[in-house]
TILO-419142 format. One record per residue: residue number from 1; residue in three letters; x, y, z of N, C-alpha, C, O, CB in turn. Coordinates in steps of 0.02 Angstrom, whole numbers, plus 50000, padded with zeros to 5 digits. Glycine has a CB too. Layout:
<recs>
num; residuo; npx; npy; npz; capx; capy; capz; cpx; cpy; cpz; opx; opy; opz; cbpx; cbpy; cbpz
NUM; Ala; X; Y; Z; X; Y; Z; X; Y; Z; X; Y; Z; X; Y; Z
...
</recs>
This chain:
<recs>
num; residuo; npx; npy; npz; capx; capy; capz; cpx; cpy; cpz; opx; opy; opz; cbpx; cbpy; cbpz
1; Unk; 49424; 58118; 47633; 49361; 58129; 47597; 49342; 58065; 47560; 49382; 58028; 47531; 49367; 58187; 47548
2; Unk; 49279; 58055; 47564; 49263; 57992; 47521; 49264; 57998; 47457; 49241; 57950; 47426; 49203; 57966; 47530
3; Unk; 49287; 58047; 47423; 49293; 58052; 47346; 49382; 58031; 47327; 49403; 58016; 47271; 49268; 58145; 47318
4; Unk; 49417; 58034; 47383; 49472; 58013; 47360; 49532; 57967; 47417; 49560; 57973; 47471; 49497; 58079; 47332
5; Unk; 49528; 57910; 47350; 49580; 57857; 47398; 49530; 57801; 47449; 49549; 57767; 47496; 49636; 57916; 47462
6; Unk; 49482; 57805; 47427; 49427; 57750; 47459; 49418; 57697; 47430; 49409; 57710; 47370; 49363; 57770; 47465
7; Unk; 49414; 57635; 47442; 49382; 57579; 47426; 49314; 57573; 47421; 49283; 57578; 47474; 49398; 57540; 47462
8; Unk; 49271; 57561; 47350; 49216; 57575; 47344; 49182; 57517; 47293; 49214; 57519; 47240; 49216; 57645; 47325
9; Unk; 49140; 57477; 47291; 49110; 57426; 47251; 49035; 57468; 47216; 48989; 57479; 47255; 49094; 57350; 47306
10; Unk; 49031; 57484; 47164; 48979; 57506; 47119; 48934; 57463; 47093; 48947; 57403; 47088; 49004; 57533; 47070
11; Unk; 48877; 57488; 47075; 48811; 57436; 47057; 48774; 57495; 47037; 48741; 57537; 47067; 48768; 57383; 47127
12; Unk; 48799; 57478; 46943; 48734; 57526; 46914; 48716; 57471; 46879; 48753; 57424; 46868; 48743; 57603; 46867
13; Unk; 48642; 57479; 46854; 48607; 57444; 46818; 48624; 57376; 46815; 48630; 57357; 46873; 48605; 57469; 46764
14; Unk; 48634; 57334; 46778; 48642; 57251; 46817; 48704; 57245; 46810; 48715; 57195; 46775; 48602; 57179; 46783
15; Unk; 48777; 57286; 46834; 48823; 57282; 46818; 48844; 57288; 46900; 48807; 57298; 46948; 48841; 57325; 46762
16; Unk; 48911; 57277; 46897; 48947; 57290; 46989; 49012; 57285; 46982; 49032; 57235; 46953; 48927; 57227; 47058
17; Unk; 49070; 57342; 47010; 49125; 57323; 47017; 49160; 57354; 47057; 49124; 57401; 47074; 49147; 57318; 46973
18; Unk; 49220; 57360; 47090; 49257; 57374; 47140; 49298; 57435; 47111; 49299; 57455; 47053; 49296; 57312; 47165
19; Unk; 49324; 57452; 47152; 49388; 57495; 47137; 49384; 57555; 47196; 49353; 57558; 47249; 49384; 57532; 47050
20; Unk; 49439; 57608; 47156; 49463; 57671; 47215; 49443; 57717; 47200; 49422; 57722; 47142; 49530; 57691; 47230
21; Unk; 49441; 57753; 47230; 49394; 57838; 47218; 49441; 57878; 47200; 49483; 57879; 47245; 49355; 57880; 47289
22; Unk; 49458; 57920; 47147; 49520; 57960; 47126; 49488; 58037; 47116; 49518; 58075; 47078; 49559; 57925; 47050
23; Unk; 49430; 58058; 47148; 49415; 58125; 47152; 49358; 58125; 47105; 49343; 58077; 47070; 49473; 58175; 47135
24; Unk; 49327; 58185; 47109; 49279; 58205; 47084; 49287; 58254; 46984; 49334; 58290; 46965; 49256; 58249; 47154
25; Unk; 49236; 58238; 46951; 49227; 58299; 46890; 49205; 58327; 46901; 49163; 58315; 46945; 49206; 58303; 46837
26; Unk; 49210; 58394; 46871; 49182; 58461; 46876; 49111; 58476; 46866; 49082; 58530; 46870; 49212; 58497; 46835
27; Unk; 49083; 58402; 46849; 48997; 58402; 46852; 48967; 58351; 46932; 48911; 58334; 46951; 48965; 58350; 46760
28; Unk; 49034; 58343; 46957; 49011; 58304; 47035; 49025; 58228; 47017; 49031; 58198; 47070; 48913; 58315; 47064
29; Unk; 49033; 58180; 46958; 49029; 58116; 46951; 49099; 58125; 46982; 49147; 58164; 46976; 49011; 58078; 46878
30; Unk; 49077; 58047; 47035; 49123; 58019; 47044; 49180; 57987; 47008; 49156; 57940; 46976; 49103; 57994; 47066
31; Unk; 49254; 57991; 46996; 49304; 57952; 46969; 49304; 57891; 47010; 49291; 57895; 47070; 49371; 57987; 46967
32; Unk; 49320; 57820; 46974; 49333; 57777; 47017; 49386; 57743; 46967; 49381; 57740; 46906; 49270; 57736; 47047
33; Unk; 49440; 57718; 47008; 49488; 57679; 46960; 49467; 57584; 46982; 49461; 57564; 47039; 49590; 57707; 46984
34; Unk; 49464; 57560; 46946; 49448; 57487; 46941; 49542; 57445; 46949; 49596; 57464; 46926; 49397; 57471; 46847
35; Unk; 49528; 57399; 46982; 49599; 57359; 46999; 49630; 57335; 46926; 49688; 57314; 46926; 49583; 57284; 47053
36; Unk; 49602; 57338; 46877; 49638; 57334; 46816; 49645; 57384; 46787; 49656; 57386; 46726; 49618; 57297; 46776
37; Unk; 49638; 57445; 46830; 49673; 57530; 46803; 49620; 57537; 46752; 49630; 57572; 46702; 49770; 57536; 46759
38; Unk; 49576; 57512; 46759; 49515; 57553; 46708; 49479; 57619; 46739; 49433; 57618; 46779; 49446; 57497; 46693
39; Unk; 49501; 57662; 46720; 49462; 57748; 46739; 49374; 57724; 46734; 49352; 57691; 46687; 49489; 57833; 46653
40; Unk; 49350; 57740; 46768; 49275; 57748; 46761; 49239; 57807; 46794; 49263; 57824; 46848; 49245; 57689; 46787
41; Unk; 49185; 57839; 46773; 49153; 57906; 46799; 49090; 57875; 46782; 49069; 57849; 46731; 49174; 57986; 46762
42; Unk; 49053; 57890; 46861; 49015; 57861; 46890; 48941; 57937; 46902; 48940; 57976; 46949; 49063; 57822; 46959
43; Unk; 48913; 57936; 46868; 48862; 57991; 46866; 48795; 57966; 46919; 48771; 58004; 46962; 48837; 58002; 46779
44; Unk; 48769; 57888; 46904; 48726; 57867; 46956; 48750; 57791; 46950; 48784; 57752; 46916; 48640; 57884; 46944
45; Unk; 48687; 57799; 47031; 48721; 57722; 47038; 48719; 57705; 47118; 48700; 57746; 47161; 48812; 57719; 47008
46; Unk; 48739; 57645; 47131; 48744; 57639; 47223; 48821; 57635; 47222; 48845; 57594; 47182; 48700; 57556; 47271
47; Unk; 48855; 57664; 47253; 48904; 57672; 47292; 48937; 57666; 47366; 48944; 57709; 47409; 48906; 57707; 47279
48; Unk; 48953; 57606; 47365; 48947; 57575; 47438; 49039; 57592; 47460; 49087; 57590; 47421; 48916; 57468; 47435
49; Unk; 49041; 57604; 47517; 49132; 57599; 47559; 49132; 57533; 47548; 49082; 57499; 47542; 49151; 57619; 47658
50; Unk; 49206; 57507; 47545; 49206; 57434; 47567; 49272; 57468; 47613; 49312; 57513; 47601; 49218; 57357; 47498
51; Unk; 49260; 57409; 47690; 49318; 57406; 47741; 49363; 57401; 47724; 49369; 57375; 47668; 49324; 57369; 47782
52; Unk; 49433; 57425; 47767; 49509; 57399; 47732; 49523; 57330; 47783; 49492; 57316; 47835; 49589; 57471; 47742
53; Unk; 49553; 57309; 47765; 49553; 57222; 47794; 49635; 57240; 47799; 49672; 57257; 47753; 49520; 57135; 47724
54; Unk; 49654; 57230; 47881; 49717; 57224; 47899; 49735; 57146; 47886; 49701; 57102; 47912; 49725; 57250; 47972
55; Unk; 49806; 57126; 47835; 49856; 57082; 47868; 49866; 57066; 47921; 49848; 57109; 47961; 49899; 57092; 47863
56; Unk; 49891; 57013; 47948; 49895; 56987; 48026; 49962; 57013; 48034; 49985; 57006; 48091; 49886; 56896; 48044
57; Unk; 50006; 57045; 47984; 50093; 57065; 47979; 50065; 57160; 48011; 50095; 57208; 48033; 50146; 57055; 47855
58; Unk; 50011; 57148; 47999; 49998; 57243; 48008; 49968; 57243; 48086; 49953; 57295; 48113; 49920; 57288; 47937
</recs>
């Protein structure tokens, strides 16, 4: 499911940042965890997939 365990880059208002999708709240906002473990809940906004990029070892 795209609400959880996805790679996802956000862009609300003149702001943008990356992170993982850790499920949904009970009002539908998206959870997203940021690579410095910052929790964020995401109510609007663009929400883009980003690809997983294989290692050349994978």
């Amino acid at each position: 499911s795209f609400a959880h365990d996805r790679r996802v880059r956000v862009a609300l208002g003149g702001e943008t940042f990356e992170g993982v999708t850790r499920g949904l709240e009970p009002d539908g906002a998206l959870r997203v965890e940021t690579h410095d473990g910052q929790k964020r809940i995401v109510r609007a906004g663009d929400v883009t997939a980003l690809r997983e990029v294989l290692s050349a070892e994978d």
